[in-house]
Structures are given as C-alpha cells and as structure tokens.
VOPAGU-2260 file (C-alpha; in pm, 1 decimal, decimal comma):
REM VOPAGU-2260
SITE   aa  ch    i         X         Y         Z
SITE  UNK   A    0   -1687,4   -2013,4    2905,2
SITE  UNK   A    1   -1673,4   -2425,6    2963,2
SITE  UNK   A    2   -1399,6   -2565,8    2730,1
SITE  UNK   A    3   -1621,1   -2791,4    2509,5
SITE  UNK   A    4   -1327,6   -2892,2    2281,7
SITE  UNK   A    5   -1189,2   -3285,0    2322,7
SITE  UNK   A    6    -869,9   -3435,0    2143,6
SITE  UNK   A    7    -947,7   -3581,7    1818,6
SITE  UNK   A    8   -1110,8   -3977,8    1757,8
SITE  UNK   A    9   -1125,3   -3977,6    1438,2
SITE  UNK   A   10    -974,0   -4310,3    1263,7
SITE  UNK   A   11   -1083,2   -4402,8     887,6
SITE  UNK   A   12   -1112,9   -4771,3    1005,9
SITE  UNK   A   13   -1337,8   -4898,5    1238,1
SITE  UNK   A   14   -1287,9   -5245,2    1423,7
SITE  UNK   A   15   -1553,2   -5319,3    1629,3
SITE  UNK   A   16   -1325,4   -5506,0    1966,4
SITE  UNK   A   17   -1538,7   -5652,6    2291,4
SITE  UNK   A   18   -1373,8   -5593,6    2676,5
SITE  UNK   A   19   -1026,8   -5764,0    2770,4
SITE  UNK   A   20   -1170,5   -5936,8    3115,7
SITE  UNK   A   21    -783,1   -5839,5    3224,7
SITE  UNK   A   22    -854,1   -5506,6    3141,0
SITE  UNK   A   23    -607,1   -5420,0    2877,0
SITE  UNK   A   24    -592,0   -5356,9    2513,3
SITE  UNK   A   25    -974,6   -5456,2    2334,3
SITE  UNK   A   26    -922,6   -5845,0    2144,2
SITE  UNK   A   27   -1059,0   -5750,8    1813,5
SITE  UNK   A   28   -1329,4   -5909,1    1664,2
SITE  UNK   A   29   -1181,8   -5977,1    1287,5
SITE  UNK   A   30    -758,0   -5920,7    1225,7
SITE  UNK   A   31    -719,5   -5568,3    1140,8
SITE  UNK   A   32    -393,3   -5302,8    1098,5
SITE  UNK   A   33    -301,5   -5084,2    1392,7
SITE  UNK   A   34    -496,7   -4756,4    1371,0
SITE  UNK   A   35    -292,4   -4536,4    1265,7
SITE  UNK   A   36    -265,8   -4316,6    1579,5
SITE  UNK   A   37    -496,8   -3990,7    1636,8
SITE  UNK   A   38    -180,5   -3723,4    1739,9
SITE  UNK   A   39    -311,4   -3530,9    2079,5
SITE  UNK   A   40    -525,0   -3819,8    2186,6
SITE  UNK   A   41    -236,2   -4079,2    2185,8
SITE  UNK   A   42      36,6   -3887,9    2275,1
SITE  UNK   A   43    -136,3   -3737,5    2626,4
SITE  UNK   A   44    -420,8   -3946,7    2719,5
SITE  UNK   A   45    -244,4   -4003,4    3048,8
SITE  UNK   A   46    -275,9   -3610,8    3117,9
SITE  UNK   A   47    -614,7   -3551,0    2946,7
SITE  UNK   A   48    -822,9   -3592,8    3264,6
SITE  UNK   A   49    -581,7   -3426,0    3509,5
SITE  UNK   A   50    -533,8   -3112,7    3275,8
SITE  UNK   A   51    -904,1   -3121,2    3163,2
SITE  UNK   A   52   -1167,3   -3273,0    3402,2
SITE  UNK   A   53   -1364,5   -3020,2    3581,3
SITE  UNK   A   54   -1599,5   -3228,7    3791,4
SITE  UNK   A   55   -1881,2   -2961,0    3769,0
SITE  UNK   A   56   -1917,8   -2975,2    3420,0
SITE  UNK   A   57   -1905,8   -3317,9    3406,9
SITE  UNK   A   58   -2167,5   -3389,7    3711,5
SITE  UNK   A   59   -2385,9   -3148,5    3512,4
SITE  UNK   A   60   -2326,5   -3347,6    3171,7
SITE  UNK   A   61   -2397,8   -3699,4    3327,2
SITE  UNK   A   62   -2693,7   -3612,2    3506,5
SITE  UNK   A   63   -2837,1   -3461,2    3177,0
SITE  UNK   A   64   -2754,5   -3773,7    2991,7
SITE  UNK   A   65   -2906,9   -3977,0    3288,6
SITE  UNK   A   66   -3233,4   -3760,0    3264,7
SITE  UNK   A   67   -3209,9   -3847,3    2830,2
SITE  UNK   A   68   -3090,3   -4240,1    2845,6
SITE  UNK   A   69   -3461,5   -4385,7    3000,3
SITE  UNK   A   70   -3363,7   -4748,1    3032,5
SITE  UNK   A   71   -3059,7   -4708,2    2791,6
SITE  UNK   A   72   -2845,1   -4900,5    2629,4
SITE  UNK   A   73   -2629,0   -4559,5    2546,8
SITE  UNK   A   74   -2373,8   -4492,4    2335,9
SITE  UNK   A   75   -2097,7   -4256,8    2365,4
SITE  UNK   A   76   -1907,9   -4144,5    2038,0
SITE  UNK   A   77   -1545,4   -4065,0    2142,4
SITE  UNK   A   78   -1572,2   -4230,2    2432,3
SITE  UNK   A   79   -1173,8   -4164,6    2485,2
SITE  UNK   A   80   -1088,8   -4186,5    2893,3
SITE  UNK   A   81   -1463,2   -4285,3    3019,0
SITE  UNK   A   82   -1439,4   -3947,4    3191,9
SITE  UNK   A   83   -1876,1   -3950,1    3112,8
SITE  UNK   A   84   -1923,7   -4309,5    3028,9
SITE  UNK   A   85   -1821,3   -4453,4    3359,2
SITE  UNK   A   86   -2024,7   -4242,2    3560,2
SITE  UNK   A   87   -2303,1   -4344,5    3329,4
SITE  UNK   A   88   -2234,6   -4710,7    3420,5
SITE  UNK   A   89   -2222,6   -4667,1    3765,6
SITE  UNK   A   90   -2585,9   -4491,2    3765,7
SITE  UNK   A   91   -2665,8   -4860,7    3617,5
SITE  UNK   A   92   -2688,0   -4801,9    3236,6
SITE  UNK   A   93   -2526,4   -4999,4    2994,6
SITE  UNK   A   94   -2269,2   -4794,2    2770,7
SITE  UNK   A   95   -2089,9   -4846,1    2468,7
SITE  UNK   A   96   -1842,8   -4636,7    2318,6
SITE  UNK   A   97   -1655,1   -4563,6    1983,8
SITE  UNK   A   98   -1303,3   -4408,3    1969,0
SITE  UNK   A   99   -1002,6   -4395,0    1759,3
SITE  UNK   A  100    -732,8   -4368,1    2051,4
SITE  UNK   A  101    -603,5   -4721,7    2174,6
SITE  UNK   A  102    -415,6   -4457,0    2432,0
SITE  UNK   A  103    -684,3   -4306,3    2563,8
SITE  UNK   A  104    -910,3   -4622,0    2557,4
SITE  UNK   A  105    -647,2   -4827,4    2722,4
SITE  UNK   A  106    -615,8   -4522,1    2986,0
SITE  UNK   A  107   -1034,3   -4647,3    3039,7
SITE  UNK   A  108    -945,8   -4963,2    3075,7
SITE  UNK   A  109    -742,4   -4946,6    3327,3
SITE  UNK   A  110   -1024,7   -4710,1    3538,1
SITE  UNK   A  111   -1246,8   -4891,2    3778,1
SITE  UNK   A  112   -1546,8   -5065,5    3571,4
SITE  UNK   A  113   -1370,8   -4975,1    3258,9
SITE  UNK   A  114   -1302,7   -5307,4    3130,8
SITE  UNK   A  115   -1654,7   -5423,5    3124,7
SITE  UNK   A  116   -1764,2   -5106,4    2848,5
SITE  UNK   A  117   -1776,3   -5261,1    2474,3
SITE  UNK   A  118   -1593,4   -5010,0    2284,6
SITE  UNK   A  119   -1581,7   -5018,1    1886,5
SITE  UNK   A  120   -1221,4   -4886,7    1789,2
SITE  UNK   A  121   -1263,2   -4661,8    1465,0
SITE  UNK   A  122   -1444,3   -4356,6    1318,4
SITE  UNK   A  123   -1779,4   -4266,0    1505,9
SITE  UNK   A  124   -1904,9   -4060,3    1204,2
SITE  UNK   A  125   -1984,3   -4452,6    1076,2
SITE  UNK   A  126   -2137,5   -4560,1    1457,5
SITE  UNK   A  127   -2032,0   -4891,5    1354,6
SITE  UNK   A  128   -2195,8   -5026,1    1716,7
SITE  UNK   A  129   -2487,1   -5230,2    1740,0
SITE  UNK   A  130   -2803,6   -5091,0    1850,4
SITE  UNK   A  131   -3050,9   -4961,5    1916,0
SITE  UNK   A  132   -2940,2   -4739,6    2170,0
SITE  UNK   A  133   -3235,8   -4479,2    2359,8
SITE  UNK   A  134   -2932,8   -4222,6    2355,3
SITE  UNK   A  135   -2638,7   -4163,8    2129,2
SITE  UNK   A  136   -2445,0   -3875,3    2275,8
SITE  UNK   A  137   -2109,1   -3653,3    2217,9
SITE  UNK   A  138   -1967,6   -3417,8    2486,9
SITE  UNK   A  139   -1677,8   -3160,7    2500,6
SITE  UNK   A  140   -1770,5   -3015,0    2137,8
SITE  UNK   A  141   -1674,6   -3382,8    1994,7
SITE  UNK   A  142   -1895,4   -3373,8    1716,7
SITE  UNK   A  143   -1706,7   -3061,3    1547,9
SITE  UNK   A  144   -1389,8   -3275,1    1464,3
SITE  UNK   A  145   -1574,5   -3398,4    1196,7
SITE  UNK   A  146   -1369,6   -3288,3     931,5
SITE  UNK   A  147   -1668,6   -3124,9     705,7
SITE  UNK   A  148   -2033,1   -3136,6     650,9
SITE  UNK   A  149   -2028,8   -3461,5     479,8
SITE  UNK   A  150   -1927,4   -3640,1     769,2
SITE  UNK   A  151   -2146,8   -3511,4     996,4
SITE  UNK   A  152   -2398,7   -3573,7     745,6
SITE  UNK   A  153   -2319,4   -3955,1     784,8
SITE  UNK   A  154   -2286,0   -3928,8    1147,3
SITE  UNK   A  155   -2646,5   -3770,2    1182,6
SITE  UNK   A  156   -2787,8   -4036,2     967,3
SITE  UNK   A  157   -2586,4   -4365,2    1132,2
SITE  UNK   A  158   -2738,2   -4217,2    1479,3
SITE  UNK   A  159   -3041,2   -4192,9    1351,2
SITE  UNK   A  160   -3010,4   -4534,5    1218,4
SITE  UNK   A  161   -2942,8   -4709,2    1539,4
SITE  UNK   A  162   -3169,7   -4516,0    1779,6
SITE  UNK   A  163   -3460,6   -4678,3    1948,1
SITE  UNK   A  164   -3819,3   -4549,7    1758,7
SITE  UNK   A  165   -3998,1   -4403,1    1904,2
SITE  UNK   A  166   -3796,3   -4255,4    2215,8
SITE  UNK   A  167   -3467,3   -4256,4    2125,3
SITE  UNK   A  168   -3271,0   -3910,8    2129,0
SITE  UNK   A  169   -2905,0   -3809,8    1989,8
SITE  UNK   A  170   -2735,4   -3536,7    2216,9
SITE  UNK   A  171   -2454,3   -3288,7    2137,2
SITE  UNK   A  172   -2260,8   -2993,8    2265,9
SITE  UNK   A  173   -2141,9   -2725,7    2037,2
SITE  UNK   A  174   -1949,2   -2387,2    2061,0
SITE  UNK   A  175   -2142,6   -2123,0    1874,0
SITE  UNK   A  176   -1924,5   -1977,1    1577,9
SITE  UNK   A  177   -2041,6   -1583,3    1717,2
SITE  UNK   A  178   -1926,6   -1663,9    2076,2
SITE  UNK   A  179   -1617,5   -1820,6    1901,7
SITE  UNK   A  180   -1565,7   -1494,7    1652,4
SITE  UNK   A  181   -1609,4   -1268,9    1929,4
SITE  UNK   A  182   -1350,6   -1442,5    2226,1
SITE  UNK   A  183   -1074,6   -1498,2    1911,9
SITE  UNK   A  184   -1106,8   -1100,5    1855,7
SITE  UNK   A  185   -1052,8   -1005,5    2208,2
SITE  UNK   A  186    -695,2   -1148,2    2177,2
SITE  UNK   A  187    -704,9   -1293,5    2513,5
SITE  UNK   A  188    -685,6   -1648,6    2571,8
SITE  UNK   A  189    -929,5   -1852,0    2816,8
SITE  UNK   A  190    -785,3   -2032,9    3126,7
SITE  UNK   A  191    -884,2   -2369,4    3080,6
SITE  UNK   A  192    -718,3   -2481,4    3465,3
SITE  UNK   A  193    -549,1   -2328,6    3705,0
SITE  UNK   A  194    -362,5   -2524,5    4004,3
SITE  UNK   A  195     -23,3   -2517,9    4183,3
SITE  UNK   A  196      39,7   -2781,4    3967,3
SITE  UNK   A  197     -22,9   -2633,9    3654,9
SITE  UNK   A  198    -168,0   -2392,8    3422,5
SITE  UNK   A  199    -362,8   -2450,2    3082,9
SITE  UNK   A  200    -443,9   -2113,1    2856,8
SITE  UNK   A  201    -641,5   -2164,7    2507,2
SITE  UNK   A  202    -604,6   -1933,7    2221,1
SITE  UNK   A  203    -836,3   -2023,3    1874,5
SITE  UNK   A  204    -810,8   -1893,0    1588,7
SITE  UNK   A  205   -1049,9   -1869,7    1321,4
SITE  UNK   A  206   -1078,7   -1894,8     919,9
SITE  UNK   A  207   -1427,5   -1845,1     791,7
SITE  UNK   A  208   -1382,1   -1926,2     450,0
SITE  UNK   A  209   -1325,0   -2309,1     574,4
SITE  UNK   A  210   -1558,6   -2264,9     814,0
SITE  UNK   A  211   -1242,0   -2440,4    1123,0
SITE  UNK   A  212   -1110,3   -2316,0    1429,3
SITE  UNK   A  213    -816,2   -2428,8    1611,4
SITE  UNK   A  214    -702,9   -2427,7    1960,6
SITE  UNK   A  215    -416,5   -2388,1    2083,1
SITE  UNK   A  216    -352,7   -2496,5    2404,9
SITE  UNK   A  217     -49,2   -2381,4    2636,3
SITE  UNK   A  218       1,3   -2625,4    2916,5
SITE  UNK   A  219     267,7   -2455,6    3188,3
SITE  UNK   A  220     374,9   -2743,5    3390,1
SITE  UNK   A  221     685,3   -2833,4    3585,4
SITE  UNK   A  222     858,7   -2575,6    3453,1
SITE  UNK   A  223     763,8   -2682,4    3100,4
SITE  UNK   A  224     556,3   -2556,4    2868,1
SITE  UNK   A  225     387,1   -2719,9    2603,4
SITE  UNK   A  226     206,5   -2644,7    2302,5
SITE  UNK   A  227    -117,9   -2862,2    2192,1
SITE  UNK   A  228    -297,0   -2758,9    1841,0
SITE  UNK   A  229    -620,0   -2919,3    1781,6
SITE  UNK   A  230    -847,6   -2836,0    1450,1
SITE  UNK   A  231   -1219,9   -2822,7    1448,6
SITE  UNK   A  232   -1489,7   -2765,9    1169,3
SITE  UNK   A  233   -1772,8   -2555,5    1350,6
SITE  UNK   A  234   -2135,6   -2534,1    1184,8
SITE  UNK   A  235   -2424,8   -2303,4    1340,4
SITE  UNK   A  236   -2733,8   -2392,2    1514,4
SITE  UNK   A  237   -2926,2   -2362,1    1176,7
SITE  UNK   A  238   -2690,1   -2537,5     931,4
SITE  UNK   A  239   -2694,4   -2841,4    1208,5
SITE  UNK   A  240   -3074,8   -2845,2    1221,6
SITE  UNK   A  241   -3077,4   -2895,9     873,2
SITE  UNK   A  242   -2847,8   -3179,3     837,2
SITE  UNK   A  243   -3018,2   -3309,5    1058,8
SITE  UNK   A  244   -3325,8   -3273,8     913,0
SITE  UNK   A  245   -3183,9   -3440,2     629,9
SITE  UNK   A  246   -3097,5   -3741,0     849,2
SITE  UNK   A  247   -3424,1   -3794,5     949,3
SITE  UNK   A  248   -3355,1   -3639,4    1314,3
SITE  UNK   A  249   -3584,2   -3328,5    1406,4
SITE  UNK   A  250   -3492,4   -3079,2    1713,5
SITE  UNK   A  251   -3637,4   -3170,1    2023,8
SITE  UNK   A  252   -3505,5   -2903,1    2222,2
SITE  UNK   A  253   -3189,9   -2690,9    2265,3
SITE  UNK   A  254   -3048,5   -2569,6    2573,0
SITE  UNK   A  255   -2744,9   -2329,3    2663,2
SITE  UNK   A  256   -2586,5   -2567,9    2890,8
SITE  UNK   A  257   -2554,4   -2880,4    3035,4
SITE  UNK   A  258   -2700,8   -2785,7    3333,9
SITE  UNK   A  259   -3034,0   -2746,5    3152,8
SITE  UNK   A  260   -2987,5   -2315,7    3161,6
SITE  UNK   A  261   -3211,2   -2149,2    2846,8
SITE  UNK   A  262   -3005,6   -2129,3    2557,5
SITE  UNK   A  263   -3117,8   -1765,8    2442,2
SITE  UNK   A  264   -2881,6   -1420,3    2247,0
SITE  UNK   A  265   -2642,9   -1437,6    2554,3
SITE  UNK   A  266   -2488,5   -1846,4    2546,2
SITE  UNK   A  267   -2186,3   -1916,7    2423,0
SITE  UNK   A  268   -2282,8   -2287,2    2362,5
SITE  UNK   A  269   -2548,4   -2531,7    2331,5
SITE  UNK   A  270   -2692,7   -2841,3    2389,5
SITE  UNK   A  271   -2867,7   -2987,6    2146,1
SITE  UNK   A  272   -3105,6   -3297,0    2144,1
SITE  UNK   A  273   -3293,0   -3422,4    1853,3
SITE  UNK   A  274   -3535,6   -3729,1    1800,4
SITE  UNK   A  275   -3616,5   -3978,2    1504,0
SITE  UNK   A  276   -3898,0   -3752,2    1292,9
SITE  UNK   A  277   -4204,8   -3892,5    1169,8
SITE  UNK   A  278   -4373,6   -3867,8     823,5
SITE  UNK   A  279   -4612,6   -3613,4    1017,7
SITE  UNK   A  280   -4307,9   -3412,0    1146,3
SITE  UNK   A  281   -4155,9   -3149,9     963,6
C-alpha cells in the first residue's frame, strides 16, 4: 500500500516570510517568536526524502496536480522538503507553500529553485497565503494531522476561501480507516523502503473511540535503529464530504490513486478533489 503519512506541520502561529535570495532561513514579514518546533519534522528533515521519496509515487502525484493546477498559482499545504512543489515549479507553475518546520523548509531552500518558492511559516489549517490559487493541494495523507474535525473544518473553508471561482479545485490524499483497521489487525507491519542502506517498517495502531492512528516507524540504519511515532486523526470518505459540504466545497471526483486508478470496494486510499459549489449545487 503507498505510505501516504508525512511528518507533522502543524504550528499554532502562522508568519507569513517571502524567499531569502541567499537561500537560507525565510526574512519574516512582521517580528514574530520562533515556532516552537514540530518534533519528527525538525529533528529528521535531512533524512525525510532519502528514507521516504519513492519517485513513482511522486511522478504520479505531480503529474496529477499538473493535470488539476490549469494556469496555477498553486498552493501546497505542508510544503516541508519541496519533494512535490519543486517539480511543480519546474513544469512552470508558480507555487506557494505553508509549513511549520523551519528544518524541513530550510532543507527546500537549500534544493535547486527552492529559494525562489514563497512559503508562509505556520498552521495550514488557517492557509494564511494570499490567493487565489486554481489548486490548493495536500499529499502523503497531510491533511489527517489535523488534530480533529474542527480544524479540518477551518482548513476546508480557508481553501475554499482562497480558490479561484469558478475553476479552482482543492486536492487531498487520504488512507481509508477500513484499509487502516484491516492492515493494523494483520499484525504485520508494511515496508516503507528497502535498500542496502537501510530499512524502514511501519506498524499503526488504532483507537476508534478518538477516531487517531499512529505510526510507528522503525528505521534500521547503520547498525541503528530508530523509532519514529507520528499521530493522525483519520475521517471517512463520507464524514469528509460533508465538511466539506459545509465549507462550501462539493466533490468533484474521487479516485483510488494518484495515478488516476478507480477508487472502488478494493482501494486502500483515495484521492479526493472538490470544487467551490454553487447556490444550484447541492
């Protein structure tokens, strides 16, 4: 199954910061505290795209985007390394990102093309970017470390907010909580990457009455092994339709992968896009 979990972004205050032409830390906009950190992200955003880039999935999720963006501007919520919003930029749209991690958004700056992305350094359930964008996206099952419905609820609404009407679409990925259920009773873990370099293994475990999951990620390496936990807060299809809904966002079609495959009984994830409704619209 493609790992579609990412290391939390979630920071309570956002700073909206423009490129360092040197490519270094972003020059805030207004004087602001240091963010107070966002655990996995900072402490291994130098290892996040060797341990977790597989460059099929993320050809597949770039060209969908492409297909989605039209003339753009895009915006990328938890933008962290780049690893989807530089190839973005070099297919000629302009991106802009929001993330919590100055670790992993420093690791993007230092990335060919990365200093000349406008990142906004803070929580993206706010999308405190200007807009309006023709595509606000998530990838790699971002949008579920939302802590709880409310947030999402905001999220949903801020995209919907800043998208271009008519045209303008906002894009996520999601695990399905029955795929999840069913791979956390099997007992065995998934194998994330495998090299002669290293090897990753994730184990999650769910709680249903809280509706979270978290992974746990063992990361053999060197003759070290570490331990990553990350938490999540899953919603189905249906409960995500209606918050949406209730955004003023409508489904405009939901796939069972990036690659554009049918999402039908046998996926184990989805993609799902949704458009600004109209009074007409239900």
């Amino acid at each position: 199954m493609p790992r579609t979990d990412s290391p939390p972004t979630r920071n309570p205050r956002p700073v909206t910061t423009t490129p360092d032409p040197a490519g270094g830390v972003e020059q805030r906009s207004e004087a602001a505290a240091e963010p107070a950190g966002s655990g996995y992200a900072d402490a291994h955003a130098a290892d996040y795209d060797r341990w977790f880039g597989k460059p099929g999935i993320t050809g597949a999720t770039v060209d969908a985007l492409a297909g989605l963006a039209g003339s753009g501007p895009v915006l990328e919520l938890g933008i962290g390394t780049g690893r989807v919003a530089l190839p973005l930029a070099r297919r000629g749209l302009r991106v802009h990102g929001i993330d919590a991690s100055e670790a992993m958004v420093r690791h993007l700056r230092g990335k060919p093309g990365g200093s000349e992305i406008p990142i906004t350094m803070g929580d993206f359930a706010e999308v405190g970017a200007p807009g309006p964008f023709s595509l606000i996206y998530l990838a790699g099952g971002t949008f579920f470390e939302l802590p709880d419905s409310r947030a999402k609820q905001r999220c949903l609404a801020a995209a919907q907010a800043r998208l271009q009407h008519p045209g303008g679409v906002f894009v996520f990925d999601a695990h399905l909580p029955e795929a999840l259920a069913v791979a956390a009773a099997s007992g065995v873990p998934e194998v994330v990457a495998e090299t002669d370099e290293h090897l990753i293994l994730c184990h999650r475990r769910i709680d249903a009455s809280t509706q979270t999951y978290h992974s746990h990620y063992l990361i053999h390496e060197s003759d070290r092994t570490r331990h990553l936990r990350v938490a999540f807060h899953y919603a189905s299809p249906g409960e995500l339709d209606l918050l949406a809904r209730r955004s003023g966002l409508r489904l405009k079609q939901r796939l069972g992968s990036w690659a554009g495959a049918p999402f039908t009984r046998d996926s184990t994830y989805h993609v799902s896009v949704y458009e600004p409704a109209t009074p007409e619209q239900p």
